[in-house]
PALO-206435 format. One record per residue (C-alpha): residue number from 0; x, y, z. Coordinates in steps of 0.1 Angstrom, whole numbers, plus 2048, in hexadecimal, padded with zeros to 3 digits. Last residue first. Layout:
# residues N
{site NUM,{X,Y,Z}}
...
//
This chain:
# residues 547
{site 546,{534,ADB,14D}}
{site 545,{530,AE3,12A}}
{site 544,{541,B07,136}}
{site 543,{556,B09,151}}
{site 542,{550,B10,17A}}
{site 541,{560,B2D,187}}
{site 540,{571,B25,1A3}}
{site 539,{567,B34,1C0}}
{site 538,{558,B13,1D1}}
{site 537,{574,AFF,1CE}}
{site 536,{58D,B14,1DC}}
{site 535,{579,B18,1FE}}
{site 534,{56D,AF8,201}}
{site 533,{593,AF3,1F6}}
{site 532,{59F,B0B,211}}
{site 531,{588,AF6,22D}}
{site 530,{599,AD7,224}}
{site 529,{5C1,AE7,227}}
{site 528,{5B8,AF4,247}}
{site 527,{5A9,AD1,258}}
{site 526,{5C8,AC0,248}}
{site 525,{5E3,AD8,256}}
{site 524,{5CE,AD3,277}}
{site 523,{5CC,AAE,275}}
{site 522,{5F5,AAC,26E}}
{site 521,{5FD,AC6,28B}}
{site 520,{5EC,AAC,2A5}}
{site 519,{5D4,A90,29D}}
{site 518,{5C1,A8F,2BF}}
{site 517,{5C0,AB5,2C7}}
{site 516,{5BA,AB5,2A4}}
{site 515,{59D,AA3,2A2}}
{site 514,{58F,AB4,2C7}}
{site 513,{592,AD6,2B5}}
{site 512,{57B,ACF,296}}
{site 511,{562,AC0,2AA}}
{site 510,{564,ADE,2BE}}
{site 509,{55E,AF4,29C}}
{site 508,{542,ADB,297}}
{site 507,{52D,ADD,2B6}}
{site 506,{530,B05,2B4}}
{site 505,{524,B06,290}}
{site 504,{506,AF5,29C}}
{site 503,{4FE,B08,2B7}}
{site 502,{503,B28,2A3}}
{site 501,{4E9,B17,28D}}
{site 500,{4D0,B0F,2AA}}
{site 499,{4CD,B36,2BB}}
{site 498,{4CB,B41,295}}
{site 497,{4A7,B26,298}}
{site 496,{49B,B3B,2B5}}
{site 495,{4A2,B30,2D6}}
{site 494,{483,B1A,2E9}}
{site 493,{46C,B20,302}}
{site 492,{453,B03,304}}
{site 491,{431,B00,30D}}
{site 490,{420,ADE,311}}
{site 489,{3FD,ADB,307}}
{site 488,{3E9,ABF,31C}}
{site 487,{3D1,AB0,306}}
{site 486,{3A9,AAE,30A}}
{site 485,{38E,AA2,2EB}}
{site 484,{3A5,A89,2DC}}
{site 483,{38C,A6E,2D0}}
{site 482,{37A,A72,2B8}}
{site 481,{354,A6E,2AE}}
{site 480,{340,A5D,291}}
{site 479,{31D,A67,288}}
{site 478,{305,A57,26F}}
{site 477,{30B,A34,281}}
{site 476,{2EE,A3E,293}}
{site 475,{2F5,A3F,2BA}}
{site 474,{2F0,A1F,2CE}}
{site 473,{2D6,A1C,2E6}}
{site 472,{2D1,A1A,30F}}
{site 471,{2B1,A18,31C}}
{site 470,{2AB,A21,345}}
{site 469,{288,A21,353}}
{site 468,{27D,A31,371}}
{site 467,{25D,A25,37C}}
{site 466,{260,A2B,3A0}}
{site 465,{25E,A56,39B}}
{site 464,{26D,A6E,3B2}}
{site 463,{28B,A5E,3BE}}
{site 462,{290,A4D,3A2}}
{site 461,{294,A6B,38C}}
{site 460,{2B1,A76,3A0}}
{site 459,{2C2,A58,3A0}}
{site 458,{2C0,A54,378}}
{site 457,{2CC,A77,376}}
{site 456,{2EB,A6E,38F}}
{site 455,{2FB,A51,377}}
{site 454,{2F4,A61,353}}
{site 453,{305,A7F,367}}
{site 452,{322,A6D,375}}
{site 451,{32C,A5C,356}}
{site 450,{32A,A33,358}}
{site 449,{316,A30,338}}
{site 448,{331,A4B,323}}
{site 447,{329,A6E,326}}
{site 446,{345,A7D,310}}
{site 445,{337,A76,2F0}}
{site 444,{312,A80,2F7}}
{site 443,{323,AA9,303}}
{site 442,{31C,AAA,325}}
{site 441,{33F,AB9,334}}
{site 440,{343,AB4,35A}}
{site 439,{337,AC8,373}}
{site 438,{316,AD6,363}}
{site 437,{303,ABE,36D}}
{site 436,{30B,ABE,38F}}
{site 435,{309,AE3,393}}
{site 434,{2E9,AE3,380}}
{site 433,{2D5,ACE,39B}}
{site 432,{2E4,AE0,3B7}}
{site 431,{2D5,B00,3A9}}
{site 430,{2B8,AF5,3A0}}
{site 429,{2B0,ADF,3C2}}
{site 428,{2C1,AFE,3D1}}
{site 427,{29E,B15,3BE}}
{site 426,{282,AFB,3CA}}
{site 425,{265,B01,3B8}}
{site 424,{244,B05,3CD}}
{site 423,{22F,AE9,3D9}}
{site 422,{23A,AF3,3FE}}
{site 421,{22F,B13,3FC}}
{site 420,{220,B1B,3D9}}
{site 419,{21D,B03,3BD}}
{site 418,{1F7,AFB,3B0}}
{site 417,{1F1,B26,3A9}}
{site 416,{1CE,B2E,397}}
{site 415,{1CC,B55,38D}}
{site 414,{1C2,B42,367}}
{site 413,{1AD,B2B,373}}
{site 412,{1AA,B0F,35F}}
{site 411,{1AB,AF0,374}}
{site 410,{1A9,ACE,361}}
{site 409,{1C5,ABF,378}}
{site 408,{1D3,AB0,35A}}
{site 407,{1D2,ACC,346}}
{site 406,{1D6,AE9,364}}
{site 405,{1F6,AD7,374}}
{site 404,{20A,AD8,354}}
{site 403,{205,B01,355}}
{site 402,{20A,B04,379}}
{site 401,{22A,AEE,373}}
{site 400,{238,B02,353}}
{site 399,{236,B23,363}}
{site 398,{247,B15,382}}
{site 397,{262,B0A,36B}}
{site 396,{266,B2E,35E}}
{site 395,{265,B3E,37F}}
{site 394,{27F,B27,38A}}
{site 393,{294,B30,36C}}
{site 392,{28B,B59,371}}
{site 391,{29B,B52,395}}
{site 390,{2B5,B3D,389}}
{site 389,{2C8,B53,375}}
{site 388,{2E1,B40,363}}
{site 387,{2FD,B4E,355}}
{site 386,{317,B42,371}}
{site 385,{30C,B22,365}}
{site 384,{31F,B1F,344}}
{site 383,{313,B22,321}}
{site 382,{334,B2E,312}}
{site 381,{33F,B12,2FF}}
{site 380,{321,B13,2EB}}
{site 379,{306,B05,2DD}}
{site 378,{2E2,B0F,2D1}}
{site 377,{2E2,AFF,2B0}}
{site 376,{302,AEB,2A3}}
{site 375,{2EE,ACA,2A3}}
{site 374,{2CC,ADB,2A1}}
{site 373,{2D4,AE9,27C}}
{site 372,{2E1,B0C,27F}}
{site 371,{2C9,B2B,282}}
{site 370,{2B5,B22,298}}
{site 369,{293,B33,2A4}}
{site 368,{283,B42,2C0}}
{site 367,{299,B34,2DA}}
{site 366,{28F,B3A,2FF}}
{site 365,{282,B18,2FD}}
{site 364,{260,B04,305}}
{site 363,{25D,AEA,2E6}}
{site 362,{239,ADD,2DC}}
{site 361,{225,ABA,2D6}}
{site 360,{206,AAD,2C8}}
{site 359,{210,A86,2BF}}
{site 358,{210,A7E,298}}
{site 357,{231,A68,299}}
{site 356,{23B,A87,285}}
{site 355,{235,A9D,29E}}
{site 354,{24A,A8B,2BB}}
{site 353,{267,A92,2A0}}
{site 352,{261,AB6,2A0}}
{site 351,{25E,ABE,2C4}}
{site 350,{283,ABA,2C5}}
{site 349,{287,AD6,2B1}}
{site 348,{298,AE1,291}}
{site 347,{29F,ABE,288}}
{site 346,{2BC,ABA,26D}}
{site 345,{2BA,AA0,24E}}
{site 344,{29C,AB8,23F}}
{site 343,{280,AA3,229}}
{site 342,{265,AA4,23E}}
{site 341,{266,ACE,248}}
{site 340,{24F,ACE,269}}
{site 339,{23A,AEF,267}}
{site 338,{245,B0C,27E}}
{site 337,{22C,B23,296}}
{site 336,{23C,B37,2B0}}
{site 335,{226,B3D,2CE}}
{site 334,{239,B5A,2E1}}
{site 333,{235,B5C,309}}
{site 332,{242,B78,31A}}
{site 331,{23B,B6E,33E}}
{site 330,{22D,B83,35A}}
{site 329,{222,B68,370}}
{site 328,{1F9,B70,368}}
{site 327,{204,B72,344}}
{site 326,{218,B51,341}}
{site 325,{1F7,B3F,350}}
{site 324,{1DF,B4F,33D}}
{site 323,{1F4,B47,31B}}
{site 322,{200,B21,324}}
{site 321,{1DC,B1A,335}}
{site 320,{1CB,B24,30E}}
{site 319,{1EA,B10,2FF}}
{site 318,{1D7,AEE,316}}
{site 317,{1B0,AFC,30F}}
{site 316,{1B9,AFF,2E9}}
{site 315,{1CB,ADA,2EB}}
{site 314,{1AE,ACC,301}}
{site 313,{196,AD6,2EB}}
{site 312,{1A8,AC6,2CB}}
{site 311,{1B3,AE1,2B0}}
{site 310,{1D2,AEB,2BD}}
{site 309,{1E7,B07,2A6}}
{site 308,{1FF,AF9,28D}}
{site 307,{226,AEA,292}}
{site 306,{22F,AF9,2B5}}
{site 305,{24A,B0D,2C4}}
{site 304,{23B,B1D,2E6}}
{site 303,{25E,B38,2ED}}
{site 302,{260,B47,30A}}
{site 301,{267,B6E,309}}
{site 300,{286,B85,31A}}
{site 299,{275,BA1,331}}
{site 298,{27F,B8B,350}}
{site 297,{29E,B8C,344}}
{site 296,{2BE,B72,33D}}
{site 295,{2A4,B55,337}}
{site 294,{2AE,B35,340}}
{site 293,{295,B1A,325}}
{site 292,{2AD,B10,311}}
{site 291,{299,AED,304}}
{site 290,{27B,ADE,316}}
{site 289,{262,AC6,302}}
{site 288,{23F,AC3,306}}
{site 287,{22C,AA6,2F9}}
{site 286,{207,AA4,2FA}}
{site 285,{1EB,A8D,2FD}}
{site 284,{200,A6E,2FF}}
{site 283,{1ED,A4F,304}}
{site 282,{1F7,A3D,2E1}}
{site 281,{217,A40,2EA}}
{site 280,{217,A28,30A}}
{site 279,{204,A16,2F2}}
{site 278,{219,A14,2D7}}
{site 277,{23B,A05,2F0}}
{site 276,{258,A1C,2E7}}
{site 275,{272,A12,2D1}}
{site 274,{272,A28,2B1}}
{site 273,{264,A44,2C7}}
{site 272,{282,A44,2E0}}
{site 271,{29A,A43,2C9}}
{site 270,{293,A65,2B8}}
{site 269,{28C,A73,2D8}}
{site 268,{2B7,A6C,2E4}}
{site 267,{2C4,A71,2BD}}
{site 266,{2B4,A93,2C1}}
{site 265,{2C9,A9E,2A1}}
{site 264,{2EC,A94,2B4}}
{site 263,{2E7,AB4,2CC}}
{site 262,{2CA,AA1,2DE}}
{site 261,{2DD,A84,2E3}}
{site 260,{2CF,A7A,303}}
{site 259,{2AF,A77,30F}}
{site 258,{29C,A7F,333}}
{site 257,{278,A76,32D}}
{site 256,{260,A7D,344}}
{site 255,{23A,A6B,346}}
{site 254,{21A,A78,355}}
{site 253,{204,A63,35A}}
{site 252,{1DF,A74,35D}}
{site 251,{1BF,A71,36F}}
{site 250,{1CD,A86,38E}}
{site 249,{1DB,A7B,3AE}}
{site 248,{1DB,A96,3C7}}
{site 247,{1BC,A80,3D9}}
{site 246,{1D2,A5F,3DA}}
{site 245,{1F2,A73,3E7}}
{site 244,{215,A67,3D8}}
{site 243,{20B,A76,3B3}}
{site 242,{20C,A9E,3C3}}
{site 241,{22D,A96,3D2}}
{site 240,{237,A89,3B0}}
{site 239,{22D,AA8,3A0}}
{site 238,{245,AC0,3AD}}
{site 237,{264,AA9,3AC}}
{site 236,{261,AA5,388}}
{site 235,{257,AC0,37F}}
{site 234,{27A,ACA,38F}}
{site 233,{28C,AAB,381}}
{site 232,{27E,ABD,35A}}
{site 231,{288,ADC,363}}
{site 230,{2AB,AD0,36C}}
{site 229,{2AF,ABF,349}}
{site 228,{2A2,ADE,334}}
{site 227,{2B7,AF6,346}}
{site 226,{2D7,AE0,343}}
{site 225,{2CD,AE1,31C}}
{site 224,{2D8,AF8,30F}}
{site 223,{2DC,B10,332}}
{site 222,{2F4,B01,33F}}
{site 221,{304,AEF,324}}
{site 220,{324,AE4,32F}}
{site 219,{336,AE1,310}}
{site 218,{35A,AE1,317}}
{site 217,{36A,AC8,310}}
{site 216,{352,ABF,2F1}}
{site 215,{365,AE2,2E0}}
{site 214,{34F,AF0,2C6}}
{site 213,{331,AE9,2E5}}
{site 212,{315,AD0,2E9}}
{site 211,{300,AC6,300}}
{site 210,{2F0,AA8,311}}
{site 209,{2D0,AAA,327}}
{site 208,{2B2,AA5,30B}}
{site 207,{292,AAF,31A}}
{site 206,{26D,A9F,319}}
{site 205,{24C,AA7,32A}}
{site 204,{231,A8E,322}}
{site 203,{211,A93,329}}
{site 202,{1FA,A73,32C}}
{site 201,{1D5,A62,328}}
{site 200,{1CD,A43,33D}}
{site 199,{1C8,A25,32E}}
{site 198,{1D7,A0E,342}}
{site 197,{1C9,A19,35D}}
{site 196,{1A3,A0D,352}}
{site 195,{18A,A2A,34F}}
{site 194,{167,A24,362}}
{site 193,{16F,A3D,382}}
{site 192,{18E,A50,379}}
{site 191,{1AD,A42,37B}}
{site 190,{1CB,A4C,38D}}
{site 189,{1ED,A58,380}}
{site 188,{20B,A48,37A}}
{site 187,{229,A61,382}}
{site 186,{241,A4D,365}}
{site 185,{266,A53,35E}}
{site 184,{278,A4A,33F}}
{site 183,{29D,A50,33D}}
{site 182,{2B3,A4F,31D}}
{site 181,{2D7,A41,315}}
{site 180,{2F3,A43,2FF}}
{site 179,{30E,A2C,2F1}}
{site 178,{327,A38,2D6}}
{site 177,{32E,A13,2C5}}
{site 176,{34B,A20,2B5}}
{site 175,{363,A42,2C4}}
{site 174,{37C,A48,2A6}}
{site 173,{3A2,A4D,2A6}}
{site 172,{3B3,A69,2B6}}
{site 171,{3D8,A73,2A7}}
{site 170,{3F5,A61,2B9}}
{site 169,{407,A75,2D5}}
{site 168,{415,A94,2DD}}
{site 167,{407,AB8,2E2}}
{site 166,{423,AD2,2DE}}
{site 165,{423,AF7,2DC}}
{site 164,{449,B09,2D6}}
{site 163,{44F,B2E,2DE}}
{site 162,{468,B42,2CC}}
{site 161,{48A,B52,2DE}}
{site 160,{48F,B73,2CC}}
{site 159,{4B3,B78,2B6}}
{site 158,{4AB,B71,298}}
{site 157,{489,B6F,284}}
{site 156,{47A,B7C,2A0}}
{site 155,{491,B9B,2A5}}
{site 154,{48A,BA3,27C}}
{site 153,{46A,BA1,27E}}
{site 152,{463,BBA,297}}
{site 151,{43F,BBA,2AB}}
{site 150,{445,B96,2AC}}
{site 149,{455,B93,2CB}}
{site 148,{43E,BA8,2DC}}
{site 147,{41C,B92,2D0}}
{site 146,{434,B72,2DB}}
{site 145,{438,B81,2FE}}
{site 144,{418,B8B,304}}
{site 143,{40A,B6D,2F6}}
{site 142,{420,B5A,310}}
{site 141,{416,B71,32F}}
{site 140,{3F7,B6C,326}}
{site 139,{3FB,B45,329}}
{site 138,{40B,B43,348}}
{site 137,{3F0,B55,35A}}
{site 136,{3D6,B40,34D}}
{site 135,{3C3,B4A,32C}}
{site 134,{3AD,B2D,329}}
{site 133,{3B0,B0D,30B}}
{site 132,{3A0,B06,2EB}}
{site 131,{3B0,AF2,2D3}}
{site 130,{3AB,AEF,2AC}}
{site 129,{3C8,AD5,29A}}
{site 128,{3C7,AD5,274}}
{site 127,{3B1,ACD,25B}}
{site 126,{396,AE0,268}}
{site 125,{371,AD8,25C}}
{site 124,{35C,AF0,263}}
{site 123,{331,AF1,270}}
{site 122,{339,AF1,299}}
{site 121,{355,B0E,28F}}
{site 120,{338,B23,27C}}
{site 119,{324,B1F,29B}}
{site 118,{33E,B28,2B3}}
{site 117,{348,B47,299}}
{site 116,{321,B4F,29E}}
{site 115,{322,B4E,2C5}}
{site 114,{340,B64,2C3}}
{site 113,{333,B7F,2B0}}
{site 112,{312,B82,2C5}}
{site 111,{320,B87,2E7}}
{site 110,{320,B71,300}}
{site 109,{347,B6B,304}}
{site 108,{350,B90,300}}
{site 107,{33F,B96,31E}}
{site 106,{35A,B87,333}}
{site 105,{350,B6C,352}}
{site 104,{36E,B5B,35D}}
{site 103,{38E,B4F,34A}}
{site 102,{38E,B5A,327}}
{site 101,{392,B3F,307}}
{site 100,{3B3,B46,2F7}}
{site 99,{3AA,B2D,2D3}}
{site 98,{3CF,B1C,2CA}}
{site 97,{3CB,B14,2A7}}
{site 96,{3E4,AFD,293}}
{site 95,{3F9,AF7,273}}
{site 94,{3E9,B16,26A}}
{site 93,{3D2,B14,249}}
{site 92,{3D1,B3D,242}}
{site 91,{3B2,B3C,228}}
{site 90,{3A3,B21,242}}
{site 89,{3AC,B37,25F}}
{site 88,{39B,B57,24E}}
{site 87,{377,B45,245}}
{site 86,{376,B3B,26C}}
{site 85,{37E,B60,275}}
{site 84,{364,B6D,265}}
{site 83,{34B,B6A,27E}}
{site 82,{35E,B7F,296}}
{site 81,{37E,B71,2A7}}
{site 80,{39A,B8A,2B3}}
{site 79,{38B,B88,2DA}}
{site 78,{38A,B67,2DF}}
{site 77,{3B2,B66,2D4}}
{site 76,{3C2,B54,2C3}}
{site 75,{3E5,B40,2C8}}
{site 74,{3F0,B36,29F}}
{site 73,{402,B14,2A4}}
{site 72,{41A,B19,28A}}
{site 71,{42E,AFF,26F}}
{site 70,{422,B15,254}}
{site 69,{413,B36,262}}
{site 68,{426,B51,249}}
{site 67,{41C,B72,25D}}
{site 66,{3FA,B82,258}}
{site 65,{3E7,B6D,26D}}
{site 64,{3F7,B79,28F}}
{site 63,{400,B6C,2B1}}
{site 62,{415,B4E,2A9}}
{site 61,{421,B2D,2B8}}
{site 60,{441,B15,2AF}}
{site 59,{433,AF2,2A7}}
{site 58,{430,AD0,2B5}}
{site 57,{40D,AC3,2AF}}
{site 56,{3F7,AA8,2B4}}
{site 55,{3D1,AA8,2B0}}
{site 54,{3C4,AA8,28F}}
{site 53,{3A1,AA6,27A}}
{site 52,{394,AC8,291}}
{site 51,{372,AC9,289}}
{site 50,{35A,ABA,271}}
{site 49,{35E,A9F,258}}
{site 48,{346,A94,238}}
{site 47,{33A,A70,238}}
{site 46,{316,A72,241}}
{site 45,{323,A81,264}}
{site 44,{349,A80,26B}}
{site 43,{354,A8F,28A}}
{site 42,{370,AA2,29B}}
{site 41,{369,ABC,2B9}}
{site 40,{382,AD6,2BE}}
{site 39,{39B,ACD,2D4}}
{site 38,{399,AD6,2FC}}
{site 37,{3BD,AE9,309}}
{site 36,{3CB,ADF,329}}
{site 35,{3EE,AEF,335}}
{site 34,{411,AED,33B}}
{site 33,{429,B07,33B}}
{site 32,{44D,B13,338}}
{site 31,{45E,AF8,32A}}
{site 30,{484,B06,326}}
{site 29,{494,B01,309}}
{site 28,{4B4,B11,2F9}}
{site 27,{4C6,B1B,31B}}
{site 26,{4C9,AF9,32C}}
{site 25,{4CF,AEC,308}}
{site 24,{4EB,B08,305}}
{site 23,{4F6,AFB,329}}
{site 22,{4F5,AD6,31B}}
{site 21,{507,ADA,2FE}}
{site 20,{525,AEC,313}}
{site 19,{526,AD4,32C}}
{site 18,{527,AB6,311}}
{site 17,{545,AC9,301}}
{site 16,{558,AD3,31E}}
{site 15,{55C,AAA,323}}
{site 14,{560,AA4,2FF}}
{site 13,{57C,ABD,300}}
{site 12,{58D,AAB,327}}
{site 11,{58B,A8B,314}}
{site 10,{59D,A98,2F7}}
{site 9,{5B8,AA8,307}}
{site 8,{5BB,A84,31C}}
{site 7,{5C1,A6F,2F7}}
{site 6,{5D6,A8C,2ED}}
{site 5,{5F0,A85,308}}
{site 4,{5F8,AA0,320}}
{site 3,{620,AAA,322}}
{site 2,{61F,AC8,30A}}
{site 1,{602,AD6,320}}
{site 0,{617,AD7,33F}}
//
């Protein structure tokens, strides 16, 4: 009998049907649908002015489209909507957040020309807001598809639609100090000729910078810029030390290898190396060549000889001489490209450069022609992956550079002349297996820290193969300063629209109204009635004047 239950149990059994009922609309409300990895833009300060994504967390509702209002929106976007423009368009737009849809698997959209320039206009931005790149899984398609079909009427969106919520917690990144890097030196010492001392033997140095760089540092693998470079060198490597173990293989030169880091931080890695080596090791050198991009995609496609001037010294005209003959017996396209050194530029074009001005002969070896960008955003990109690498034209390229190598300090200029055939010859799984490992983890020069897997399997690999393997660590100019923050887990939420929230609301507080006078009885409700009315009352008066 409901006349016979006391209020104080009525009320227990409301709150009860209460607290079920707020939790099955909360049930309802949000579901988390998905959880996935997205890579932030890079953040950095260089001479004071930012680059990059300057935030990381977020918790905002997401969007397909730059024409609707994007305050307090993560704006998902994808690859294929960006053209160079694009960067010039989010700035105007100012998002609360990007969400870049990166594809999964090999897509020719992500070598074409467009998207390599919006990379380069991202790597040269500042973004106030949080950037993050992340792969079209599954999941994730079937979310843009469902936001893209929600939105395709305004007026469901706004009311009725469930909206999806994007969430990455946590404090906002702070600044990586004291950013450590490292460089290898290796030395095949040669053998001296009858009435020269050993010390004083003349020496080529081949150099290559094995980081890399990318708009997102999570994902900047660098196969080919400068994984090329790197495995190329450990090839040479490889090739000549068997020629150095035997006494009549031995020529009159030392050839030294120099494996450097920071090579995307204005050759930070080269730049080092010269301030501190010793000045007669230096004083040696003949000639320096240095290896950058050098996977063609065709055999047709050129090789690039970047220089500063045209060799005047015998052995320089007889060395470019071997480069020509040598590229046209294999069927190379080989371009000379002449470029002066500018003195008073803060960027390095190429890494050549530097070894110039410390008045050493010296070249760069790339597939490159020219840059367009300064060398810290040059010849990047998220997309340099593996899979593009044909390794046939690469081993024909490093073969190209051995025979050529092997004529100067052999002294052998025949230009049908082959040094590595049969069991000399370049081995294509070394290659392979070599750019597998470094391409496993990202190489950009903040994320390779002194106990990183690469910095620890290149310096093994050059010790097998050379005895004087030195390792010299240095800290990175004060002129740049890196985040943290470069990998977050995104969680996806499904969430009712804000309509969904108000009738929620309104609910909540008519059942409020219901347990007070299940409590208080007739005189609650006559009380409850006669407040409302004067809401009512009060607010259709007219109000009078002077007040």
């Amino acid at each position: 009998n409901i006349s016979q239950t006391s209020p104080a149990m009525i009320s227990r059994q409301l709150v009860l049907v209460l607290v079920f009922v707020v939790l099955a609309f909360f049930h309802v409300g949000v579901q988390s649908l998905h959880h996935f990895d997205a890579y932030r833009m890079y953040q950095l300060e260089r001479g004071g002015i930012a680059f990059g994504s300057q935030k990381t967390s977020l918790n905002l509702e997401a969007t397909t489209s730059l024409t609707y209002d994007l305050s307090r929106k993560i704006l998902l976007l994808p690859l294929e909507h960006c053209s160079p423009n694009t960067t010039a368009l989010l700035l105007k737009a100012q998002p609360d957040a990007v969400l870049l849809l990166l594809p999964l698997g090999e897509n020719n959209a992500t070598s074409s020309s467009s998207w390599l320039e919006f990379e380069q206009h991202l790597l040269s931005t500042k973004f106030p807001f949080p950037f993050y790149f992340t792969f079209r899984e599954e999941n994730l398609v079937h979310i843009y598809s469902e936001i893209l079909a929600s939105q395709s009427s305004i007026l469901k969106s706004s009311t009725s639609s469930d909206v999806f919520k994007f969430s990455v917690p946590g404090p906002e990144p702070s600044p990586i100090d004291n950013l450590e890097l490292s460089n290898f030196q290796a030395v095949l010492n040669g053998v001296a000729l009858q009435g020269r001392e050993s010390e004083s033997l003349p020496s080529l140095a081949v150099v290559a910078h094995y980081d890399t760089f990318a708009a997102a540092p999570g994902l900047a693998k660098g196969a080919d810029s400068n994984g090329s470079g790197s495995i190329a060198l450990l090839e040479l490597a490889r090739l000549f030390s068997k020629l150095y173990r035997g006494y009549k293989t031995q020529p009159p030169y030392d050839l030294i290898f120099l494996l450097v880091s920071g090579g995307k931080l204005n050759y930070a890695g080269s730049n080092d190396w010269l301030k501190n080596v010793d000045s007669r090791l230096l004083s040696n050198i003949e000639f320096v060549l240095c290896l950058e991009a050098i996977a063609t995609s065709t055999a047709e496609e050129p090789l690039y000889l970047h220089v500063t001037k045209s060799p005047k010294e015998p052995k320089l005209i007889q060395l470019f001489q071997d480069f020509n003959s040598t590229a046209e017996h294999m069927g190379i396209n080989l371009e000379l490209v002449r470029r002066k050194v500018n003195l008073t530029a803060v960027d390095v074009t190429w890494e050549h450069h530097l070894y110039v001005k410390k008045r050493l002969p010296a070249a760069t070896l790339s597939r490159f022609n020219t840059t367009e960008f300064g060398s810290f955003q040059s010849r990047s990109s998220i997309f340099d992956t593996r899979e593009k690498i044909n390794f046939k034209l690469l081993a024909r390229n490093i073969k190209f550079i051995a025979e050529t190598i092997g004529k100067f300090i052999f002294d052998i200029h025949e230009p049908g002349l082959e040094l590595f055939n049969g069991s000399q010859s370049i081995l294509p799984e070394f290659l392979e297996s070599q750019l597998a490992t470094l391409t496993s983890y990202p190489r950009a020069s903040l994320l390779l820290p002194q106990d990183s897997p690469i910095i620890t399997h290149l310096e093994n690999v050059l010790k097998q193969y050379s005895s004087n393997v030195v390792r010299q660590n240095f800290k990175l100019d004060t002129e740049y300063r890196f985040y943290g923050g470069n990998k977050s887990l995104i969680s996806c939420f499904k969430v009712k629209s804000i309509w969904f929230e108000i009738g929620l609301s309104i609910f909540v507080l008519i059942y409020l109204a219901l347990i007070r006078v299940a409590l208080k009885g007739q005189d609650a409700f006559d009380g409850l009635k006669e407040y409302v009315l004067g809401l009512f009352t009060k607010s259709s008066k007219p109000k009078r004047k002077g007040q």
